[in-house]
PDB file as gemmi writes it, atoms N, CA and C in Angstrom:
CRYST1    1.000    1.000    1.000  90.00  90.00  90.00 P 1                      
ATOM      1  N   UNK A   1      13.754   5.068 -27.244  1.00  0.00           N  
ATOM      2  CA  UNK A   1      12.311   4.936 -27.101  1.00  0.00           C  
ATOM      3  C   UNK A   1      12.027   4.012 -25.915  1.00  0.00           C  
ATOM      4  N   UNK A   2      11.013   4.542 -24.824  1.00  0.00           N  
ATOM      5  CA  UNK A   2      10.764   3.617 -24.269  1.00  0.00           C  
ATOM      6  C   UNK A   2       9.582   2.317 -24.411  1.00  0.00           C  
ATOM      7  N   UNK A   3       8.955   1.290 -23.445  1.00  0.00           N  
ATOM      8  CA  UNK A   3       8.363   0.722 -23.673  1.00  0.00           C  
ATOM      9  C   UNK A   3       6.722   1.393 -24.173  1.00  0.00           C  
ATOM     10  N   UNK A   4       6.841   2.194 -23.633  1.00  0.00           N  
ATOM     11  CA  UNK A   4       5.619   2.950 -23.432  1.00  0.00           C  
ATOM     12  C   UNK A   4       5.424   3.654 -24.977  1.00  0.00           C  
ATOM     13  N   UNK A   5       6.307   4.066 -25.466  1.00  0.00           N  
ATOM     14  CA  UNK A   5       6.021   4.644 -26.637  1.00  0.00           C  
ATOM     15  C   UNK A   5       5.493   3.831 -27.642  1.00  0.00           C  
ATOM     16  N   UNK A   6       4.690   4.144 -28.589  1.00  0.00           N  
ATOM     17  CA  UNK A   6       4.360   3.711 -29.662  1.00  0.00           C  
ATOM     18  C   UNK A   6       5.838   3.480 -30.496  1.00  0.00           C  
ATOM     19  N   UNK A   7       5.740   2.036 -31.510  1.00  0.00           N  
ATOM     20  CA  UNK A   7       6.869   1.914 -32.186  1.00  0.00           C  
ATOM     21  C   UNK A   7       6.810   2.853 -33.731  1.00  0.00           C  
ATOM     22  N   UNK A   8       8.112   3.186 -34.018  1.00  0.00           N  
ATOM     23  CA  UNK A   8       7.571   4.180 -35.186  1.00  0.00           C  
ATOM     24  C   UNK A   8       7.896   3.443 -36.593  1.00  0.00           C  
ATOM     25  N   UNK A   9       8.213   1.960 -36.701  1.00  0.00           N  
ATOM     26  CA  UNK A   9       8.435   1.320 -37.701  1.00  0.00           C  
ATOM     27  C   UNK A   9       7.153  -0.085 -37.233  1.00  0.00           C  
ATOM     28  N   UNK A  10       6.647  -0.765 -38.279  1.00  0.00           N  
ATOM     29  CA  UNK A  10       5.479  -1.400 -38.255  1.00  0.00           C  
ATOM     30  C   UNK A  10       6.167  -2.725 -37.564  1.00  0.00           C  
ATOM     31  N   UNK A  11       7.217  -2.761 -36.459  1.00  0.00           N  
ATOM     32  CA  UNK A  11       7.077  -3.773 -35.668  1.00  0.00           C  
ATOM     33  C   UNK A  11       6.352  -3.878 -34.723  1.00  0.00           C  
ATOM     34  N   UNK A  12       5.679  -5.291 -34.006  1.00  0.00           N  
ATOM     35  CA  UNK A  12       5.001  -5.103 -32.581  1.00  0.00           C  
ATOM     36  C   UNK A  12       5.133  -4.064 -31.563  1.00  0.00           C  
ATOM     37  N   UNK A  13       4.759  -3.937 -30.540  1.00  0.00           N  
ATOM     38  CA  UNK A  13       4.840  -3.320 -29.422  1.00  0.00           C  
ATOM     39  C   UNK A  13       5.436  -4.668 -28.632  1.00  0.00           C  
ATOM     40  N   UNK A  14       6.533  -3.815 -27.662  1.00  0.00           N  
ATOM     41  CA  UNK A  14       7.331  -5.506 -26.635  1.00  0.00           C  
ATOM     42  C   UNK A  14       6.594  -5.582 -25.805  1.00  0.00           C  
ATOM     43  N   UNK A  15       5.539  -5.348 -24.988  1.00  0.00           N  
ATOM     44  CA  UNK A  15       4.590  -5.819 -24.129  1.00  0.00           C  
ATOM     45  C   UNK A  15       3.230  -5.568 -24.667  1.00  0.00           C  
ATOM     46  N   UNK A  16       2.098  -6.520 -24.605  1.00  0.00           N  
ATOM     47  CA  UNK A  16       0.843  -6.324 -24.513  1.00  0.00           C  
ATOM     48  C   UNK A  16       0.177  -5.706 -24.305  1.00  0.00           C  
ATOM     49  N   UNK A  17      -1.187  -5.120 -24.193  1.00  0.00           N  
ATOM     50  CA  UNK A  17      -1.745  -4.303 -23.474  1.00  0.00           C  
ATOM     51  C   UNK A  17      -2.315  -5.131 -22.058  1.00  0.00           C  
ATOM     52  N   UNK A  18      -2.513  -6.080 -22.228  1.00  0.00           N  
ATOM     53  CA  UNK A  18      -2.466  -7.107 -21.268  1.00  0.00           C  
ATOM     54  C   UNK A  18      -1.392  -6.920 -20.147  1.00  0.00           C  
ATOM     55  N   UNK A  19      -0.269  -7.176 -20.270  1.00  0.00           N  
ATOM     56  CA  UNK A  19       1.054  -7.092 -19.668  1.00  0.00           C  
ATOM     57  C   UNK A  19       1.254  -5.550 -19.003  1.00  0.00           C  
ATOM     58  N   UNK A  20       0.499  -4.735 -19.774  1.00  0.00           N  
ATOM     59  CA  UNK A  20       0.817  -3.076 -19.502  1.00  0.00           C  
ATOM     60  C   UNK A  20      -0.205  -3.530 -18.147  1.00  0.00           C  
ATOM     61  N   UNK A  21      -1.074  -3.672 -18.287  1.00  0.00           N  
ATOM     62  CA  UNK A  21      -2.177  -3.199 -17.066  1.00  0.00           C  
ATOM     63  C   UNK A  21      -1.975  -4.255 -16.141  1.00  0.00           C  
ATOM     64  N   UNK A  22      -0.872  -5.323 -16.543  1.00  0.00           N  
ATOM     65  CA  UNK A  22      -0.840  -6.166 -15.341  1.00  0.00           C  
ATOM     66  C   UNK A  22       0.425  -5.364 -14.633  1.00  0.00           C  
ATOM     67  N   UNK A  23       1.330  -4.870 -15.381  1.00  0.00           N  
ATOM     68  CA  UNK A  23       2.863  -4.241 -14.490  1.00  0.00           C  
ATOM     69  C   UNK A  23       1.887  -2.801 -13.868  1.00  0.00           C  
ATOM     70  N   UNK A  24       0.776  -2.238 -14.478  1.00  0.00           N  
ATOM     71  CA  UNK A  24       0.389  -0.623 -13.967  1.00  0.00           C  
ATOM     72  C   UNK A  24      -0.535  -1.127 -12.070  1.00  0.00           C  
ATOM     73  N   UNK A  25      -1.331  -2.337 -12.519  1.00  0.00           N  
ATOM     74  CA  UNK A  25      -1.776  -2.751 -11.234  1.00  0.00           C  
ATOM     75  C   UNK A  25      -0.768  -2.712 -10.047  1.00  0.00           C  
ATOM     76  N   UNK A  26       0.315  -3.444 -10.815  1.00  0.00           N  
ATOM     77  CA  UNK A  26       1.406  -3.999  -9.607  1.00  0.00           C  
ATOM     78  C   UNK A  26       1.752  -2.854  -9.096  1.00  0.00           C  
ATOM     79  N   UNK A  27       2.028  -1.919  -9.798  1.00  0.00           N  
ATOM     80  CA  UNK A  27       2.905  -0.380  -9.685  1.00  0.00           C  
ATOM     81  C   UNK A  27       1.570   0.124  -8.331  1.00  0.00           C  
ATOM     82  N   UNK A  28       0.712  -0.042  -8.686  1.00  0.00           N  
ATOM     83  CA  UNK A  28      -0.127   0.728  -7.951  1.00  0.00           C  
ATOM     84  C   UNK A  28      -0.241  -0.186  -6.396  1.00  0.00           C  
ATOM     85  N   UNK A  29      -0.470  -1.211  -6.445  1.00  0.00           N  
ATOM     86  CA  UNK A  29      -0.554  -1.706  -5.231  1.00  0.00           C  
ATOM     87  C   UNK A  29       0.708  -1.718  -4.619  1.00  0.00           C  
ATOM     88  N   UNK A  30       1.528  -1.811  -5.173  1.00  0.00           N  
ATOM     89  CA  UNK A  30       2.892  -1.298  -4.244  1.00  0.00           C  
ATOM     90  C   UNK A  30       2.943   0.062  -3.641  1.00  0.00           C  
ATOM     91  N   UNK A  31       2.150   1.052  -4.281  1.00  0.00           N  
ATOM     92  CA  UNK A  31       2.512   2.209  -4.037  1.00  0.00           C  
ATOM     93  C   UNK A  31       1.425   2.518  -2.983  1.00  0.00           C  
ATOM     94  N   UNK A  32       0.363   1.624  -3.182  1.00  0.00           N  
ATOM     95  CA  UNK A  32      -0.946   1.777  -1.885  1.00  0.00           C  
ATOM     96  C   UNK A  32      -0.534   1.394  -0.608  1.00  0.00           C  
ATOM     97  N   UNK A  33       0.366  -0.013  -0.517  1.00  0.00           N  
ATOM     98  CA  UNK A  33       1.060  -1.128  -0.120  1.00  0.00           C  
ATOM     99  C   UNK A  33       1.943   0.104   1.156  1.00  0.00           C  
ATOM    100  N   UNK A  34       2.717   0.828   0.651  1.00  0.00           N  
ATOM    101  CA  UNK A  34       4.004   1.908   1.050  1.00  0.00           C  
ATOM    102  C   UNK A  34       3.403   2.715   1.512  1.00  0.00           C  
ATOM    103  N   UNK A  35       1.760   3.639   0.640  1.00  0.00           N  
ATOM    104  CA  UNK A  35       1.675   4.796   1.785  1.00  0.00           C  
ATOM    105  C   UNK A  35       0.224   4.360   2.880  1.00  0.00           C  
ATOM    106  N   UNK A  36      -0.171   3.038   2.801  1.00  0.00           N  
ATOM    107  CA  UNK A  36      -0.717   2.424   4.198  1.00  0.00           C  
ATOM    108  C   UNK A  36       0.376   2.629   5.181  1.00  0.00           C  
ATOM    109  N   UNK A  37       1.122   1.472   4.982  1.00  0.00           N  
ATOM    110  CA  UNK A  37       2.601   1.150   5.857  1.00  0.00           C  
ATOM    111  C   UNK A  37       2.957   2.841   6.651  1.00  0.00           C  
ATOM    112  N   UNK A  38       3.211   3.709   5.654  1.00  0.00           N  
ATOM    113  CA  UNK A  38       3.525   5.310   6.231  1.00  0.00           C  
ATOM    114  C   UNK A  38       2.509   5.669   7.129  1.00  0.00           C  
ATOM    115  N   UNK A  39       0.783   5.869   6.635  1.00  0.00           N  
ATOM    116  CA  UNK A  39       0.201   6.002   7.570  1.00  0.00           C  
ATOM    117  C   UNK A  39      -0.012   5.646   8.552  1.00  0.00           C  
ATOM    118  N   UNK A  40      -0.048   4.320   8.949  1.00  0.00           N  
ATOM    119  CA  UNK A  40      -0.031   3.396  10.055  1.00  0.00           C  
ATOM    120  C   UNK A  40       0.900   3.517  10.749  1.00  0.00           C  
ATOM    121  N   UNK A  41       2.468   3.646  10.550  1.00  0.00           N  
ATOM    122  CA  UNK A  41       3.433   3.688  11.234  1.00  0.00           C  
ATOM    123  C   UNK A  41       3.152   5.049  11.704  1.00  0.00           C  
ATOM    124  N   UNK A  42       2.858   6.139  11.140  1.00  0.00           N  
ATOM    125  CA  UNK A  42       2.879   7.451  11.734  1.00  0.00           C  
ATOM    126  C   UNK A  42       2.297   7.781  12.598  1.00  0.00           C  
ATOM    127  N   UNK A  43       0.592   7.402  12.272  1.00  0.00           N  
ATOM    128  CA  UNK A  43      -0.603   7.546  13.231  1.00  0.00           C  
ATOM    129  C   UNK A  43      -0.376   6.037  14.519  1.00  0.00           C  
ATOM    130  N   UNK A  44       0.034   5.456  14.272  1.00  0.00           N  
ATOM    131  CA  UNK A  44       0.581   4.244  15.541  1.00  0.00           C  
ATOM    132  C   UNK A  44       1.699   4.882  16.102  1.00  0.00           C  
ATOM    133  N   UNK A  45       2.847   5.189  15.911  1.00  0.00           N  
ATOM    134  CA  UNK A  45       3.575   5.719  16.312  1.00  0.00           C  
ATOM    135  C   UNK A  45       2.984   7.008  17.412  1.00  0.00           C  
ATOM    136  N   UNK A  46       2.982   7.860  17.236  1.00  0.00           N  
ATOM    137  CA  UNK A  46       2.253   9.381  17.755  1.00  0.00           C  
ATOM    138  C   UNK A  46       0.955   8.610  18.452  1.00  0.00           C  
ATOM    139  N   UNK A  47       0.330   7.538  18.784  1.00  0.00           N  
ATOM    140  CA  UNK A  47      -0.466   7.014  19.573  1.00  0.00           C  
ATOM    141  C   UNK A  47      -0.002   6.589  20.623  1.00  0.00           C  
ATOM    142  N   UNK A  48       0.994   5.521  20.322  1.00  0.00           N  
ATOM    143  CA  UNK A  48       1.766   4.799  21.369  1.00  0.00           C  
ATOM    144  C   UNK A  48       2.430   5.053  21.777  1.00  0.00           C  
ATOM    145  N   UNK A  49       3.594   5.545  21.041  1.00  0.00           N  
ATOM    146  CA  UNK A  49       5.032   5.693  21.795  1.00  0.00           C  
ATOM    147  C   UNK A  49       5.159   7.130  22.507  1.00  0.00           C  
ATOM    148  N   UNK A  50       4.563   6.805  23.989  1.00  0.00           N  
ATOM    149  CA  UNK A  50       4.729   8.569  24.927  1.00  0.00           C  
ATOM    150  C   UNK A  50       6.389   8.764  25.011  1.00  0.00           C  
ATOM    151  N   UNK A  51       7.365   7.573  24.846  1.00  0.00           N  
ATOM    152  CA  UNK A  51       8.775   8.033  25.643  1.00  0.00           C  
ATOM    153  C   UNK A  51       9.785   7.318  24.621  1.00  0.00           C  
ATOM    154  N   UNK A  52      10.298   7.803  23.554  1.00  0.00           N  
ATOM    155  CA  UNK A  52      10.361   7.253  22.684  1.00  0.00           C  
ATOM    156  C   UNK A  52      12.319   6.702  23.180  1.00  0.00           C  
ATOM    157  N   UNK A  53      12.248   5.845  23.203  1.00  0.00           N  
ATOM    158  CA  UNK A  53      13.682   4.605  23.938  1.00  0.00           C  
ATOM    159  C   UNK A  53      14.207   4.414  22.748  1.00  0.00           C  
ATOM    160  N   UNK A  54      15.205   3.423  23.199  1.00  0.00           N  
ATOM    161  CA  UNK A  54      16.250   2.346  22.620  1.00  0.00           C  
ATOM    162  C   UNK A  54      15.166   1.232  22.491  1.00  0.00           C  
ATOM    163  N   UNK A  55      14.031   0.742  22.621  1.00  0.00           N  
ATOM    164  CA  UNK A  55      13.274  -0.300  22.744  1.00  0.00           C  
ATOM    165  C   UNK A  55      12.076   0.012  23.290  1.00  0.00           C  
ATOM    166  N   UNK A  56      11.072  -0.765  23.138  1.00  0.00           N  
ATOM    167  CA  UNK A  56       9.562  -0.658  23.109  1.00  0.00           C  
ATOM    168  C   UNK A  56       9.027  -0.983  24.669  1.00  0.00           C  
ATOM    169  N   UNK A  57       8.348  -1.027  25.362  1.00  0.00           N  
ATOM    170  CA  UNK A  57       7.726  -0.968  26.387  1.00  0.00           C  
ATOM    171  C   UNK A  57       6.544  -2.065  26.344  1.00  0.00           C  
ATOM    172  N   UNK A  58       6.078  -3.114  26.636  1.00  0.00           N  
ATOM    173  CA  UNK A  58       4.913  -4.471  26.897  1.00  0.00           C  
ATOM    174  C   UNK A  58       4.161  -3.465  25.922  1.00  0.00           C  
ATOM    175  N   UNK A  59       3.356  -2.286  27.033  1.00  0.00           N  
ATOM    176  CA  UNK A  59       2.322  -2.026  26.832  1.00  0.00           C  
ATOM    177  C   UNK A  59       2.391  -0.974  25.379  1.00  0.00           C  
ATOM    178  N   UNK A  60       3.641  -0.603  24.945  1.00  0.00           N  
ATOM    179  CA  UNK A  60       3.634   0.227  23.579  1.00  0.00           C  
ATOM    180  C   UNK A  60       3.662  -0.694  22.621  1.00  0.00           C  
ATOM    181  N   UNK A  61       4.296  -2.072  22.531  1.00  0.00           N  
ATOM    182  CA  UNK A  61       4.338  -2.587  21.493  1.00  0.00           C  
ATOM    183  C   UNK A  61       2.721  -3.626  21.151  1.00  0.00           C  
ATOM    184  N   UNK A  62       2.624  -3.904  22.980  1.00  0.00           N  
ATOM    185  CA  UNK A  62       0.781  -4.076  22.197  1.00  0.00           C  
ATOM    186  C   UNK A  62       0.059  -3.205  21.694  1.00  0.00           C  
ATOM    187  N   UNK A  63      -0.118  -1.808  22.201  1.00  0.00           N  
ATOM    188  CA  UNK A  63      -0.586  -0.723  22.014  1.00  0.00           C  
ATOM    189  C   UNK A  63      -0.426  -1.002  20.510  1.00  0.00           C  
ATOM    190  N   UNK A  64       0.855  -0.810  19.982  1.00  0.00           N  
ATOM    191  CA  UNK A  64       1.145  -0.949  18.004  1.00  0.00           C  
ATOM    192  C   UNK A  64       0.398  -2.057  17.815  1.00  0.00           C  
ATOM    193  N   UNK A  65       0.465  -3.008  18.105  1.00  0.00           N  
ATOM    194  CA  UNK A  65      -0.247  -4.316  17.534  1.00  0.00           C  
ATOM    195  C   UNK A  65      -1.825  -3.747  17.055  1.00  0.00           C  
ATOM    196  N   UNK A  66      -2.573  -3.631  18.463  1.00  0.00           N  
ATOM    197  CA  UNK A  66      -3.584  -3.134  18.650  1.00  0.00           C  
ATOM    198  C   UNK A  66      -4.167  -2.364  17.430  1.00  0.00           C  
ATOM    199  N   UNK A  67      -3.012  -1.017  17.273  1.00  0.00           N  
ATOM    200  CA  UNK A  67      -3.273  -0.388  16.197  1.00  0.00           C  
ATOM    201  C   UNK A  67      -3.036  -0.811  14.913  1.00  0.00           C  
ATOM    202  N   UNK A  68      -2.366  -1.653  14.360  1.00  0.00           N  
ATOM    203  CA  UNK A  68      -2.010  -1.773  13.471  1.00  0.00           C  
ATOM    204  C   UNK A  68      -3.128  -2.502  12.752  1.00  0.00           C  
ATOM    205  N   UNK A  69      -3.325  -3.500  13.924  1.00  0.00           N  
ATOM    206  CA  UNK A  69      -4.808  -4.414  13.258  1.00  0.00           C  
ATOM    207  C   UNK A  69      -5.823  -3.653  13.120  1.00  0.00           C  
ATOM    208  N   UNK A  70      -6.308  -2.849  13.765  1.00  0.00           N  
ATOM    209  CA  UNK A  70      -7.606  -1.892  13.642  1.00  0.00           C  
ATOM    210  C   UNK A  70      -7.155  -1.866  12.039  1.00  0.00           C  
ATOM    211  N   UNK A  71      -5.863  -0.968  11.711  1.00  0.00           N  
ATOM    212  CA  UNK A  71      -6.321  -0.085  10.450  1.00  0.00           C  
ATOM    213  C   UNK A  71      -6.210  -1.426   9.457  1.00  0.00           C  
ATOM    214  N   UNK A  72      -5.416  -2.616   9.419  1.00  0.00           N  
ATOM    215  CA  UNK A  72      -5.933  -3.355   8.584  1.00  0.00           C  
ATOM    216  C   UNK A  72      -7.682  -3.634   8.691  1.00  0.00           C  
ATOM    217  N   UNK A  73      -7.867  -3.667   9.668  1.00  0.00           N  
ATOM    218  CA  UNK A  73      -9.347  -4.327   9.717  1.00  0.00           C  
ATOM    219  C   UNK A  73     -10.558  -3.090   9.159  1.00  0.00           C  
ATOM    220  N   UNK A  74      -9.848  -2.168   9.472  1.00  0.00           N  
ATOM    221  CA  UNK A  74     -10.744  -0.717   8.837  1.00  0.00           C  
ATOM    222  C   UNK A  74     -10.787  -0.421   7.537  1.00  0.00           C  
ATOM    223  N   UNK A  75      -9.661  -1.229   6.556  1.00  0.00           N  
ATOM    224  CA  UNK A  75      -9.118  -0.577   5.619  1.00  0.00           C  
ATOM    225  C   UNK A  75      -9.786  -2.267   4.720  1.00  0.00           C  
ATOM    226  N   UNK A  76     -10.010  -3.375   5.454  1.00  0.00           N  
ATOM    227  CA  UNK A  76     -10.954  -4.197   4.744  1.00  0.00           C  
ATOM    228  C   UNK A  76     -12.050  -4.114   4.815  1.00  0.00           C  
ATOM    229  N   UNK A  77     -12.606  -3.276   5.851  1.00  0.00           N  
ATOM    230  CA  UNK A  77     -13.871  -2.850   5.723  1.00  0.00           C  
ATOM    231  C   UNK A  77     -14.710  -2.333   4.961  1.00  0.00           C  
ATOM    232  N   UNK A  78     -13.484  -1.038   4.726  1.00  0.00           N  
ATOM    233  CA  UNK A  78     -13.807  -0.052   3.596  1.00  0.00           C  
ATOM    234  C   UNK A  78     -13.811  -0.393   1.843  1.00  0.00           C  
ATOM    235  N   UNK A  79     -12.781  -1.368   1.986  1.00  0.00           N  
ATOM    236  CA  UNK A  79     -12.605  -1.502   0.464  1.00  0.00           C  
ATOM    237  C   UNK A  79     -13.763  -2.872   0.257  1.00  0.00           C  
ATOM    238  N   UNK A  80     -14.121  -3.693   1.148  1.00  0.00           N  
ATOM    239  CA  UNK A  80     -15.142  -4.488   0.703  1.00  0.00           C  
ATOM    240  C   UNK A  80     -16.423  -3.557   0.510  1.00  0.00           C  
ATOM    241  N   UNK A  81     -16.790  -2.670   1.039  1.00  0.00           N  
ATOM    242  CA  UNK A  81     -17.778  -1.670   1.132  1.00  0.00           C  
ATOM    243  C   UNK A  81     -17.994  -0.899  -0.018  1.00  0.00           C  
ATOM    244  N   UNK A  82     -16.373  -0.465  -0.845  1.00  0.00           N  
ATOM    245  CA  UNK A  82     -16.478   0.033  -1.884  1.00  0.00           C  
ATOM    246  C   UNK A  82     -16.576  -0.796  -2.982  1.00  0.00           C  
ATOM    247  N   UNK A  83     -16.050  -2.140  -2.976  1.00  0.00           N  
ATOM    248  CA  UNK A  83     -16.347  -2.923  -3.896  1.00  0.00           C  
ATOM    249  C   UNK A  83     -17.592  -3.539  -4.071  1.00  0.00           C  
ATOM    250  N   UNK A  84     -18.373  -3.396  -2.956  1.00  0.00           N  
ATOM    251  CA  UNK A  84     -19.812  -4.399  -3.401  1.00  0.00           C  
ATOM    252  C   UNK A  84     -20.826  -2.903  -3.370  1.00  0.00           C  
ATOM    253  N   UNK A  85     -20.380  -2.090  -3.815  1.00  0.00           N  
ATOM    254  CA  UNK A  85     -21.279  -0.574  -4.085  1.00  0.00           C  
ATOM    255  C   UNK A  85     -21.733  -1.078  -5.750  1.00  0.00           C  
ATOM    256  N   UNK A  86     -20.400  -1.776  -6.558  1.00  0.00           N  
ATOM    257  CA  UNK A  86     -20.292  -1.592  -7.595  1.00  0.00           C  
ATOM    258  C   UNK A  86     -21.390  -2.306  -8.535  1.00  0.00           C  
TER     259      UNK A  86                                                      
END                                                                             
């Protein structure tokens, strides 16, 4: 049986429901966390890098910088935007 299952003898459950929605948050922001990181690297990547080397170029690795901050700064934009809707 896993954690997740209901127990089938009248002992507790080993985590909380508390504890459940604190490990399901974590699960999720990791997983938001990973496919930002993918998007950003992909859409930065295919922006910047015209000649793709052994190493980065001044103007490609500012170019990434450049981009990278936009989409953080776009992506706090948005979620403060969606949070004060509420």
């Amino acid at each position: 049986m896993d954690s997740f299952s209901s127990p089938s003898s009248g002992s507790s459950p080993k985590f909380s429901q508390d504890d459940l929605m604190d490990q399901l948050k974590l699960q999720l922001a990791q997983a938001y966390a990973e496919e930002f990181l993918e998007t950003v690297r992909g859409k930065c990547f295919e922006k910047c890098i015209t000649k793709p080397g052994s190493s980065l170029s001044g103007s490609e690795s500012s170019c990434i910088s450049r981009c990278i901050e936009r989409y953080i700064e776009a992506t706090g934009i948005i979620g403060r935007a969606l949070f004060n809707q509420r």
